[in-house]
Biopython code that builds the backbone (N, CA, C, O; Angstrom):
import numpy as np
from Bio.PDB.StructureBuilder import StructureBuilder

atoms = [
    (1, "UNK", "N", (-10.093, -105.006, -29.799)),
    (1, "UNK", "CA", (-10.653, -105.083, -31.125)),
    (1, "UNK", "C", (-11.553, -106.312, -31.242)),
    (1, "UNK", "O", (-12.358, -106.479, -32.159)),
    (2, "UNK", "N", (-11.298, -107.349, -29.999)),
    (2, "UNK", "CA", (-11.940, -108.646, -30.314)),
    (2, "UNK", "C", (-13.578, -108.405, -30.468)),
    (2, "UNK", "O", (-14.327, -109.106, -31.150)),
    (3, "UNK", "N", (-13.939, -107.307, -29.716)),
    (3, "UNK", "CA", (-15.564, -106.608, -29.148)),
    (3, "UNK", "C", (-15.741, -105.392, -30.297)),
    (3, "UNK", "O", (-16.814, -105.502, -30.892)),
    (4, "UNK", "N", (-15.182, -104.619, -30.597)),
    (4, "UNK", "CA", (-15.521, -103.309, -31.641)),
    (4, "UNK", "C", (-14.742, -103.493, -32.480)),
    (4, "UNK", "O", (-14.293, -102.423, -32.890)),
    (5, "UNK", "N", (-14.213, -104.602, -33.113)),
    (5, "UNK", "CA", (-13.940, -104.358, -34.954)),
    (5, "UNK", "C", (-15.162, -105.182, -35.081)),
    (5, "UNK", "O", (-16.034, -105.635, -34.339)),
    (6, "UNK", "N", (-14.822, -105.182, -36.466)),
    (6, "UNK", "CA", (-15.837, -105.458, -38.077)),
    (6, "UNK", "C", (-15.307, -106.371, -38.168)),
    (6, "UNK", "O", (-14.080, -106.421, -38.241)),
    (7, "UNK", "N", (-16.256, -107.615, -38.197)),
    (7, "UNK", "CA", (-16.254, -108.945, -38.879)),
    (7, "UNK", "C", (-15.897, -108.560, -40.481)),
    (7, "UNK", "O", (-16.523, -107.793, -41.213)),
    (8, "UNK", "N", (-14.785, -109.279, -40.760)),
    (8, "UNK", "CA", (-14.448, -109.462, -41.974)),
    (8, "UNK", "C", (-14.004, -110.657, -42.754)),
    (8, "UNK", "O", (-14.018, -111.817, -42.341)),
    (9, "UNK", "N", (-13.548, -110.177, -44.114)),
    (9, "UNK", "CA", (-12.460, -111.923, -44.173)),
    (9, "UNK", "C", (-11.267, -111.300, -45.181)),
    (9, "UNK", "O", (-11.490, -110.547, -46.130)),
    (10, "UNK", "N", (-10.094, -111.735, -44.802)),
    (10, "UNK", "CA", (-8.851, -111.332, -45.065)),
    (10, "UNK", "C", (-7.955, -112.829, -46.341)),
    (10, "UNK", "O", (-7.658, -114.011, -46.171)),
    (11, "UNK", "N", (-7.878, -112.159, -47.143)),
    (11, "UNK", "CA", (-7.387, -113.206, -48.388)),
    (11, "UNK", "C", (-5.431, -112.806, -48.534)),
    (11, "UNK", "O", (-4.874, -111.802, -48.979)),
    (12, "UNK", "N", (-5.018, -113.720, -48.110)),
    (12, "UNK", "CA", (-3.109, -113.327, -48.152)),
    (12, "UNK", "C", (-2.905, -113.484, -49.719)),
    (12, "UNK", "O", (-3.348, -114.343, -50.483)),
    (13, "UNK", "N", (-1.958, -112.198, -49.996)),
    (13, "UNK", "CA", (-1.979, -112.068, -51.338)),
    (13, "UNK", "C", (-0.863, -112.059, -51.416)),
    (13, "UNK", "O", (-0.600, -112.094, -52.618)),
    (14, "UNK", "N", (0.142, -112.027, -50.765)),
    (14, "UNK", "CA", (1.705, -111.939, -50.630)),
    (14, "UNK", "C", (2.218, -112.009, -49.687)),
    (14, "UNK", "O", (1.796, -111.454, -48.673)),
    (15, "UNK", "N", (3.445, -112.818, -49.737)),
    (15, "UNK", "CA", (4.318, -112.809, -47.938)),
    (15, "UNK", "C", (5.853, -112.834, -48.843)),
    (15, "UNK", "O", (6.399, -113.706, -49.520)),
    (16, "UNK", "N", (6.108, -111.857, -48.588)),
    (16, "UNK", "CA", (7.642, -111.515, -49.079)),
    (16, "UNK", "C", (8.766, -111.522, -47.952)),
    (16, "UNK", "O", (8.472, -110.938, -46.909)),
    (17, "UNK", "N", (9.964, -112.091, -48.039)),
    (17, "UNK", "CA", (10.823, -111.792, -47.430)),
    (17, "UNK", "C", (11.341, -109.989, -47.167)),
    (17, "UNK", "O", (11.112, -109.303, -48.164)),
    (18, "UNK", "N", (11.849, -109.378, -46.221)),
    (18, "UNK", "CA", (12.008, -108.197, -45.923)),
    (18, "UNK", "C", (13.456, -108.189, -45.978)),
    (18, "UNK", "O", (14.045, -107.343, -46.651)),
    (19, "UNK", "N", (14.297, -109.414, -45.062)),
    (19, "UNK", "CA", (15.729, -109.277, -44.804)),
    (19, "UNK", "C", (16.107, -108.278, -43.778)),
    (19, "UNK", "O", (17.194, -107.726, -43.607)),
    (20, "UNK", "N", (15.124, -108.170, -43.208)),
    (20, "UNK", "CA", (15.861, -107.422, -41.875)),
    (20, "UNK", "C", (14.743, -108.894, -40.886)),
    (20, "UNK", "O", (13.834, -109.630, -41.269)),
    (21, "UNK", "N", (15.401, -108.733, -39.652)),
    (21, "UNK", "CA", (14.969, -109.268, -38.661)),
    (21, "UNK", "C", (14.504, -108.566, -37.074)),
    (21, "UNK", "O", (14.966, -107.461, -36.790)),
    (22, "UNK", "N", (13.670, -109.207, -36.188)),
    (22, "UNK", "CA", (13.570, -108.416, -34.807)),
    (22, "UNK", "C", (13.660, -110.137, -33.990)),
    (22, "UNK", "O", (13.289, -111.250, -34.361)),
    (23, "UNK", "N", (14.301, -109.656, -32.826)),
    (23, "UNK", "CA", (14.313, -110.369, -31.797)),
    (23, "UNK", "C", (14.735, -111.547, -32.561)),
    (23, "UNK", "O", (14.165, -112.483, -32.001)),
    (24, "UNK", "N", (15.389, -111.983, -33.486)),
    (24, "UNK", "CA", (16.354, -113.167, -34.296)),
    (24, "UNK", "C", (15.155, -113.935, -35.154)),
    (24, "UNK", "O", (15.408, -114.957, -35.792)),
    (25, "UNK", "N", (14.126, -113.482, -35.120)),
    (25, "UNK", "CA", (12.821, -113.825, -36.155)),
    (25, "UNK", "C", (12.888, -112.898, -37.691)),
    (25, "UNK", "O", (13.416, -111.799, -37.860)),
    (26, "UNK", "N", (12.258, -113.644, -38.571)),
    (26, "UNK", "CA", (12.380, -112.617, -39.931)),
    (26, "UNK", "C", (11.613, -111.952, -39.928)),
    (26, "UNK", "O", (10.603, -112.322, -39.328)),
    (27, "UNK", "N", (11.595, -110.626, -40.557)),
    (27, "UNK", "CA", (10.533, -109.510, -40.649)),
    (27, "UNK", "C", (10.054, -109.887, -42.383)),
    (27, "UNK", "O", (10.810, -109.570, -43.301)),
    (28, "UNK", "N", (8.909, -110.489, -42.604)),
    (28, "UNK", "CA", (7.856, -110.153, -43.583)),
    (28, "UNK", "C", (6.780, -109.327, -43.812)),
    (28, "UNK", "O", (6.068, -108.710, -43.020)),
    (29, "UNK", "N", (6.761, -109.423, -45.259)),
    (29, "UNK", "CA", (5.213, -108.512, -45.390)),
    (29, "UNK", "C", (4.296, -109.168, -46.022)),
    (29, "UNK", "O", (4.494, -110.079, -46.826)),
    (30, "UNK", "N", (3.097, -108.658, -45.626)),
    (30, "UNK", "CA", (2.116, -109.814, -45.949)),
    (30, "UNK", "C", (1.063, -108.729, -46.175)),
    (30, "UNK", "O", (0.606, -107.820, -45.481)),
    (31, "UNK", "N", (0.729, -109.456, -48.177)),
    (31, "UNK", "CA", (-0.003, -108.345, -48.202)),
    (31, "UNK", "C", (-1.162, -108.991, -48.394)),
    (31, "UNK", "O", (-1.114, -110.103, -48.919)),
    (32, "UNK", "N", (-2.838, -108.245, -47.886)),
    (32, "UNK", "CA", (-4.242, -108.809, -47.475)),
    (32, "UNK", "C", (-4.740, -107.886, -48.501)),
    (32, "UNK", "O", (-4.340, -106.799, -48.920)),
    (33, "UNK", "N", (-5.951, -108.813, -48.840)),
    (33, "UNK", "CA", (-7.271, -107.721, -49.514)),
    (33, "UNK", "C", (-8.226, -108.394, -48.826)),
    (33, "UNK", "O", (-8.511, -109.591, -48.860)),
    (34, "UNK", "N", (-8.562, -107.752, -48.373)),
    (34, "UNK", "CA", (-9.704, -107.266, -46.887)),
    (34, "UNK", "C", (-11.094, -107.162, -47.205)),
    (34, "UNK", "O", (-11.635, -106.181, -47.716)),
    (35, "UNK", "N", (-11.597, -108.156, -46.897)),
    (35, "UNK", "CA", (-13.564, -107.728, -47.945)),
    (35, "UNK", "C", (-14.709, -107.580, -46.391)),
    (35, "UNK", "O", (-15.173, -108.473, -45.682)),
    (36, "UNK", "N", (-14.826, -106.398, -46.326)),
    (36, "UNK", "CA", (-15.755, -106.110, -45.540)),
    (36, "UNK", "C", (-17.306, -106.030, -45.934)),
    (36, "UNK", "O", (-17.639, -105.202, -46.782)),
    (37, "UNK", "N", (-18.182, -106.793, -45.398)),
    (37, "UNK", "CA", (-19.743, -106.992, -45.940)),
    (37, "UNK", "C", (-19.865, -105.629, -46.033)),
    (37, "UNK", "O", (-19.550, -104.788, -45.191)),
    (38, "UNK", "N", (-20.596, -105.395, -47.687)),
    (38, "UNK", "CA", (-21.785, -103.664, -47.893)),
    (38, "UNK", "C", (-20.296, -102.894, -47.999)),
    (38, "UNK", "O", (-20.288, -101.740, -47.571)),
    (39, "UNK", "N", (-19.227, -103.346, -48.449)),
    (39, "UNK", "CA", (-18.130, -102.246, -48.856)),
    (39, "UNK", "C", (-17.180, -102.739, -49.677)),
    (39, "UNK", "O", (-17.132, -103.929, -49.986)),
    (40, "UNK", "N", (-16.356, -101.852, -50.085)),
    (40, "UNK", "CA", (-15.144, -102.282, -51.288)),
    (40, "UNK", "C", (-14.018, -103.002, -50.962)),
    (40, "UNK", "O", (-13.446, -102.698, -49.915)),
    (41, "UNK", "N", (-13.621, -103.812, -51.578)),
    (41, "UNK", "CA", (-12.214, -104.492, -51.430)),
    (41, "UNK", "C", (-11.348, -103.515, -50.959)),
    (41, "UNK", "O", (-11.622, -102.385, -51.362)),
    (42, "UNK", "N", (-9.988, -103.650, -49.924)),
    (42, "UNK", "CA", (-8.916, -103.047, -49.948)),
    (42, "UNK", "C", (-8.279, -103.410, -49.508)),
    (42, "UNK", "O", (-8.405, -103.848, -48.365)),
    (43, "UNK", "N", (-6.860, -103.432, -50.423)),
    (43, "UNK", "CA", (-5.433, -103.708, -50.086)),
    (43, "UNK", "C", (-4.512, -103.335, -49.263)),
    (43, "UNK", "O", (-4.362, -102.116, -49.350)),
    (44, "UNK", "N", (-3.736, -103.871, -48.407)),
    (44, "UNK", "CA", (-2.943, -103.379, -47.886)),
    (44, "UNK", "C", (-1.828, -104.216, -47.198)),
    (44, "UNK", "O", (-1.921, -105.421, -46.967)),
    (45, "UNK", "N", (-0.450, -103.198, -46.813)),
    (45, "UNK", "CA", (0.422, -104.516, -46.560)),
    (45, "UNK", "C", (1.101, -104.536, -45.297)),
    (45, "UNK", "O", (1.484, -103.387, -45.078)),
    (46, "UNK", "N", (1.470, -105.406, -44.245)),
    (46, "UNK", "CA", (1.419, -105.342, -43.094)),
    (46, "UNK", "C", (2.975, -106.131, -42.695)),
    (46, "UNK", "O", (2.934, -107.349, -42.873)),
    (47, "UNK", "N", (4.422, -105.543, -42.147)),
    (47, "UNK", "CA", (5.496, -106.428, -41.497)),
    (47, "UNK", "C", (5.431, -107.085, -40.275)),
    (47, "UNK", "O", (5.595, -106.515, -39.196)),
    (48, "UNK", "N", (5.291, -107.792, -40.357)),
    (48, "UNK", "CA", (5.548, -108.564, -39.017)),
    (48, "UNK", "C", (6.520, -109.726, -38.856)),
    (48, "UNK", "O", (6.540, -110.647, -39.672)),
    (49, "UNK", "N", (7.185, -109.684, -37.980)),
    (49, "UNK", "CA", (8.028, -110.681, -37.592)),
    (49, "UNK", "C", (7.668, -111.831, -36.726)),
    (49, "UNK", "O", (7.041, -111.826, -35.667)),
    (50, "UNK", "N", (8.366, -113.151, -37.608)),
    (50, "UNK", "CA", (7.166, -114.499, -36.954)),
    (50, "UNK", "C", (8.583, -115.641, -37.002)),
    (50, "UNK", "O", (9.303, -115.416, -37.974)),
    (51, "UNK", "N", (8.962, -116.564, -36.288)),
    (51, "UNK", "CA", (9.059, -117.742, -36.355)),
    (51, "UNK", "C", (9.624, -118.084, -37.628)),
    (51, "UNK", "O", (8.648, -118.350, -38.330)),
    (52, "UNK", "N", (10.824, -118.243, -38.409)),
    (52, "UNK", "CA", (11.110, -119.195, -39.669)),
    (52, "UNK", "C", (9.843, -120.012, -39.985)),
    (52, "UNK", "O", (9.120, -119.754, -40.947)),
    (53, "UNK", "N", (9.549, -121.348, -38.823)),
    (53, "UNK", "CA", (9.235, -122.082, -39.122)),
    (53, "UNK", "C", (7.776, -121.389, -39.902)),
    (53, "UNK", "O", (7.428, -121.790, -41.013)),
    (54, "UNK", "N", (7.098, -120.438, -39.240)),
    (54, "UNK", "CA", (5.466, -120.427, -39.111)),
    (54, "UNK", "C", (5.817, -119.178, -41.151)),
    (54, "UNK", "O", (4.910, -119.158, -41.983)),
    (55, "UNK", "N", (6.874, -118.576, -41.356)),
    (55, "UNK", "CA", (6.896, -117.929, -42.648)),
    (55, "UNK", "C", (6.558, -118.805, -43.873)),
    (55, "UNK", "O", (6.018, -118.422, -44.911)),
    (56, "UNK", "N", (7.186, -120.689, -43.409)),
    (56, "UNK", "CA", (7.283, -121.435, -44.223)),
    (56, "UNK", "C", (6.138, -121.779, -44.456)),
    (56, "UNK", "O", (5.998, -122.446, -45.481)),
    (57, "UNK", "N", (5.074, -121.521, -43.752)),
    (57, "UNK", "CA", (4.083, -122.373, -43.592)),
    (57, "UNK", "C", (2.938, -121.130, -43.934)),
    (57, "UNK", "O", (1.794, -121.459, -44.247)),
    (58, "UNK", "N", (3.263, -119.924, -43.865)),
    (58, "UNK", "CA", (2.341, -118.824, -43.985)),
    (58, "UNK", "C", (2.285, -118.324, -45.555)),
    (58, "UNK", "O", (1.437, -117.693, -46.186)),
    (59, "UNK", "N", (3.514, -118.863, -45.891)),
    (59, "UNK", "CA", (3.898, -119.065, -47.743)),
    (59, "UNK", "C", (3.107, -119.815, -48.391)),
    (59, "UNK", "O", (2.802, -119.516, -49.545)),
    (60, "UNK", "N", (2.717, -120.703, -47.909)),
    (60, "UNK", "CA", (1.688, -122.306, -48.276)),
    (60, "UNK", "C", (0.186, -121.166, -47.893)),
    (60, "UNK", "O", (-0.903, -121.691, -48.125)),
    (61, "UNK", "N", (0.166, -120.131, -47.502)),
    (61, "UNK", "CA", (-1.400, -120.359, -47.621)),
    (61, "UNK", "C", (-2.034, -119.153, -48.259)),
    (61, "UNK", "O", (-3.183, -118.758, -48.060)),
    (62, "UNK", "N", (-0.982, -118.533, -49.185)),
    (62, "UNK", "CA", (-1.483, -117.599, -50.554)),
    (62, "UNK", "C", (-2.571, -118.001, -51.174)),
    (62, "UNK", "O", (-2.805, -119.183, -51.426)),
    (63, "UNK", "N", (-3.446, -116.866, -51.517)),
    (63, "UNK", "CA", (-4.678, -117.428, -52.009)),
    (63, "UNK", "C", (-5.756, -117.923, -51.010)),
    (63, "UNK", "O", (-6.910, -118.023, -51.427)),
    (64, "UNK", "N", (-5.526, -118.177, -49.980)),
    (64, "UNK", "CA", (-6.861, -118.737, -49.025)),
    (64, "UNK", "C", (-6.888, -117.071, -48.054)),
    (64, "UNK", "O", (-6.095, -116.141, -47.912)),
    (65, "UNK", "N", (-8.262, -117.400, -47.561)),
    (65, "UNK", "CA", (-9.012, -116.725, -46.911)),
    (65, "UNK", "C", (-9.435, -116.863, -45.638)),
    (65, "UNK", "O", (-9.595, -118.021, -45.253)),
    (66, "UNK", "N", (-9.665, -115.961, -44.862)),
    (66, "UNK", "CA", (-9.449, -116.229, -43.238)),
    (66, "UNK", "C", (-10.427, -114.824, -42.642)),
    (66, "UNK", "O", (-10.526, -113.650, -42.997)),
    (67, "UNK", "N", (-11.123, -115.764, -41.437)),
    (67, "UNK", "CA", (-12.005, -114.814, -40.771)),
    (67, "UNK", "C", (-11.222, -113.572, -39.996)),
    (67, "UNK", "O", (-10.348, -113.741, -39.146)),
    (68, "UNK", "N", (-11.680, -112.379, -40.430)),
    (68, "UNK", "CA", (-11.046, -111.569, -39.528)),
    (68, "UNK", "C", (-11.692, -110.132, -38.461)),
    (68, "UNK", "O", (-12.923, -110.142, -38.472)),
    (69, "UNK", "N", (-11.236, -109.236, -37.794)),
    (69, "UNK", "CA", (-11.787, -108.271, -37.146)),
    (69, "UNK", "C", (-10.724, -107.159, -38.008)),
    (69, "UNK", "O", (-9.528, -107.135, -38.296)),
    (70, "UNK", "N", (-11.861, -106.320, -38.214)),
    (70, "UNK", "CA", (-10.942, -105.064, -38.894)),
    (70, "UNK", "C", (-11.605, -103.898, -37.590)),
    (70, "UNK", "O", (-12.748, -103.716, -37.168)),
    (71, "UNK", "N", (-10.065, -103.176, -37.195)),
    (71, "UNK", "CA", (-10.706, -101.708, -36.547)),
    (71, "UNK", "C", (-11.208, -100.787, -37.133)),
    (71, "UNK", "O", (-10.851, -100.206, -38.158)),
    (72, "UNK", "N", (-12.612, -100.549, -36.045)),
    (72, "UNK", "CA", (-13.107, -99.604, -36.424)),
    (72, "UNK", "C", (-13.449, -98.237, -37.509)),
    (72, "UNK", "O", (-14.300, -97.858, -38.314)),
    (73, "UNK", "N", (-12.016, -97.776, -36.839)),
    (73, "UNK", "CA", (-11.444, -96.282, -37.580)),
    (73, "UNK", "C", (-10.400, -96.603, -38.591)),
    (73, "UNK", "O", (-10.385, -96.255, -39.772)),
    (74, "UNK", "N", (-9.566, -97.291, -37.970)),
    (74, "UNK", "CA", (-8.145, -97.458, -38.574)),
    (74, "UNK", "C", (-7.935, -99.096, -39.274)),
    (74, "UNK", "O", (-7.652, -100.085, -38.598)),
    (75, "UNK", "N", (-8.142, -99.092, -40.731)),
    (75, "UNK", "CA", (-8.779, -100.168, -41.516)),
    (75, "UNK", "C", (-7.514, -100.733, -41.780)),
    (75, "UNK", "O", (-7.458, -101.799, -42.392)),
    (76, "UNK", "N", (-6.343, -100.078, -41.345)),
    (76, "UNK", "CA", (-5.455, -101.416, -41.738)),
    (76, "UNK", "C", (-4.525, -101.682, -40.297)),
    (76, "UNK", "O", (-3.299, -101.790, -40.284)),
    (77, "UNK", "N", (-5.428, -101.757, -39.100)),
    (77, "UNK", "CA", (-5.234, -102.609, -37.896)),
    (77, "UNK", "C", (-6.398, -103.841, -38.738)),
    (77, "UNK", "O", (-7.320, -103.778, -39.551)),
    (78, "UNK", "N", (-5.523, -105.133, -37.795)),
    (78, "UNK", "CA", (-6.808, -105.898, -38.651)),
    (78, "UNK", "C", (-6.158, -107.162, -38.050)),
    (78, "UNK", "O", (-5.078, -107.481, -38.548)),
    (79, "UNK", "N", (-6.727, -108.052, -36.901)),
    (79, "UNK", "CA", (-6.544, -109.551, -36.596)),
    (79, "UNK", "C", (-7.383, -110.489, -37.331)),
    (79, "UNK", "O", (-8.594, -110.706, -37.332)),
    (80, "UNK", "N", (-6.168, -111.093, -38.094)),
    (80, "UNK", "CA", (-6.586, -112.561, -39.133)),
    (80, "UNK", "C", (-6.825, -113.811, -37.955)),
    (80, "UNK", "O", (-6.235, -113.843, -36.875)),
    (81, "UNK", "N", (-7.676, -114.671, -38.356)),
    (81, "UNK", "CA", (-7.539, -115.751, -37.617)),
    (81, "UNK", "C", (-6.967, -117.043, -38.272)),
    (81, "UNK", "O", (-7.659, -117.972, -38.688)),
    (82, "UNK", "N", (-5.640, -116.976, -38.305)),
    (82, "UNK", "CA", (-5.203, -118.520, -38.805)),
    (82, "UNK", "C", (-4.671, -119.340, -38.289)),
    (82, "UNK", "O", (-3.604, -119.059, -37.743)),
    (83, "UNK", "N", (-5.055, -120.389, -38.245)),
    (83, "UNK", "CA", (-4.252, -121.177, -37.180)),
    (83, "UNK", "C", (-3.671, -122.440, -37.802)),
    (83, "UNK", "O", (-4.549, -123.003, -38.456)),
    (84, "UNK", "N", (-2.569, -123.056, -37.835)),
    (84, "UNK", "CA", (-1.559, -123.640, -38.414)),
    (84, "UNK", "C", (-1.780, -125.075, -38.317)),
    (84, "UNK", "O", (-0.959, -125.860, -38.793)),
]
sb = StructureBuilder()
sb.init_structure("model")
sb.init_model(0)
sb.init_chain("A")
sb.init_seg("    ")
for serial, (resi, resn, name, xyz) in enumerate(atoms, 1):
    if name == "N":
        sb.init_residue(resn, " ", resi, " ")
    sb.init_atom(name, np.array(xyz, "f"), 0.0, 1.0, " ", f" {name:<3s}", serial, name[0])
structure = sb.get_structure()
């Protein structure tokens, strides 16, 4: 996706606790509105399981915005770039 997604930028609009876990990490959801240049906003919400430490810190950054690649076809594959 790093070569054929869509430059975008991804705004975290929510990171909720889930309460289930994988591999002894918490499972959150984190929900993005996604602004692709020449098209419409869209929402969507994504679980992933990360690190305690990095949830605490991914909580702190509601409201900010981050460069991202959206796929092609399938608009809610989508690598944020944030780095801590």
């Amino acid at each position: 996706m790093e070569q054929s997604g869509i430059d975008a930028m991804a705004q975290i609009k929510k990171v909720e606790d889930t309460g289930k876990s994988e591999n002894f990490n918490p499972v959150i959801i984190i929900g993005y509105e996604v602004f692709i240049p020449n098209e419409s906003s869209y929402y969507f919400e994504k679980e992933i399981a990360m690190p305690t430490d990095a949830v605490l810190k991914i909580k702190s950054l509601i409201g900010k915005s981050y460069k991202a690649r959206v796929h092609p076809t399938d608009r809610t594959k989508i690598v944020v770039d944030i780095n801590f």
